[in-house]
LOVEX-452019 format. One record per residue (C-alpha): residue in one letter; x, z, y. Coordinates in steps of 0.2 Angstrom, whole numbers, padded with zeros to 4 digits, always signed. Layout:
aXZY ...
//
This chain:
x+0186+0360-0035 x+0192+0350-0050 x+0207+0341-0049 x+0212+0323-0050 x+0208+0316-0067 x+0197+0328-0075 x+0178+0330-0079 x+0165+0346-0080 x+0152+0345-0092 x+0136+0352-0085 x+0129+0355-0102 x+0137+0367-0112 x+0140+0363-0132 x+0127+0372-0143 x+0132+0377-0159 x+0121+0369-0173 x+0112+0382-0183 x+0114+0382-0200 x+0107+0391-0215 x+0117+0405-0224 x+0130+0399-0233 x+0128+0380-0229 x+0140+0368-0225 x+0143+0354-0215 x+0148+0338-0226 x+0156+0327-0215 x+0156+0311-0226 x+0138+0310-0227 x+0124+0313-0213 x+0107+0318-0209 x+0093+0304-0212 x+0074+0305-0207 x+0062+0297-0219 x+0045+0293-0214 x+0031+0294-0226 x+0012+0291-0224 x+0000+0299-0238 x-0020+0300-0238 x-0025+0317-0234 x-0028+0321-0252 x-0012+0319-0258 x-0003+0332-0243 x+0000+0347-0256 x+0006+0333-0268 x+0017+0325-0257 x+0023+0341-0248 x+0029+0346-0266 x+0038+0332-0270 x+0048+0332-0254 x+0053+0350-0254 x+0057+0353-0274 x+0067+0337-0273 x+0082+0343-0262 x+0082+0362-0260 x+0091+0367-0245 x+0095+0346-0241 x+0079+0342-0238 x+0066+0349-0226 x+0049+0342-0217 x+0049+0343-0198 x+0033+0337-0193 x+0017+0333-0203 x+0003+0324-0191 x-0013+0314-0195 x-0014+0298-0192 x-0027+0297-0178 x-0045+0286-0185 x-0038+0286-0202 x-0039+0299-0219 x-0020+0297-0218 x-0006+0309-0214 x+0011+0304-0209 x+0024+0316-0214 x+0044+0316-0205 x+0057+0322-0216 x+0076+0325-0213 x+0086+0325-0228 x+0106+0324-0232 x+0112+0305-0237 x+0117+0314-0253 x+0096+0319-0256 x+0090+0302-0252 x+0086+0294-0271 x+0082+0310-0279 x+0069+0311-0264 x+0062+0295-0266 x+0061+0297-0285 x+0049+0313-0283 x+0039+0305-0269 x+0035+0289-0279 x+0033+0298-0293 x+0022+0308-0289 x+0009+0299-0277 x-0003+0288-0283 x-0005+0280-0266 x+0009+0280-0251 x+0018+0271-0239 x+0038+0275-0235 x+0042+0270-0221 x+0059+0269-0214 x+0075+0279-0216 x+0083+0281-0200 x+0101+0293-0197 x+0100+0308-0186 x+0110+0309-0171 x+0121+0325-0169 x+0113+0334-0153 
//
């Protein structure tokens, strides 16, 4: 039975898994960056987005775009990553779309 004023959880908290040695900075977030390519530029764009940030930055999904040559790619990156990421990506496509930067939600 729980007493007056008091609440149960039914979820339990699930520590957030992290890589060796990485840390939580707590004055920035996570963002997600959407980012559409022609399927002849994936290895280009895939570069780009993973050389820019190291550990910061890290493709979750890459899906094509159904009826279309193009491949949309979701990337979550640390706040801190963000220009040096969009600096690589334009610099090293010849033809893309960004799409919007949206922040992560902790789980």
């Amino acid at each position: 039975m729980i007493a007056a004023g008091t609440t149960e959880s039914r979820r339990e908290r699930v520590p957030v898994m992290r890589r060796a040695g990485e840390q939580h900075d707590s004055r920035g977030g996570r963002l997600s960056l959407f980012v559409i390519v022609e399927g002849s530029e994936v290895l280009n764009a895939r570069r780009a987005i993973v050389q820019s940030g190291d550990a910061h930055v890290e493709v979750m999904r890459c899906v094509p775009i159904p009826h279309s040559s193009r491949v949309r790619f979701i990337v979550e990156l640390d706040e801190a990553a963000l220009g040096e990421t969009l600096l690589r990506i334009t610099g090293s496509l010849q033809k893309g779309e960004l799409g919007r930067v949206v922040k992560v939600r902790p789980h």
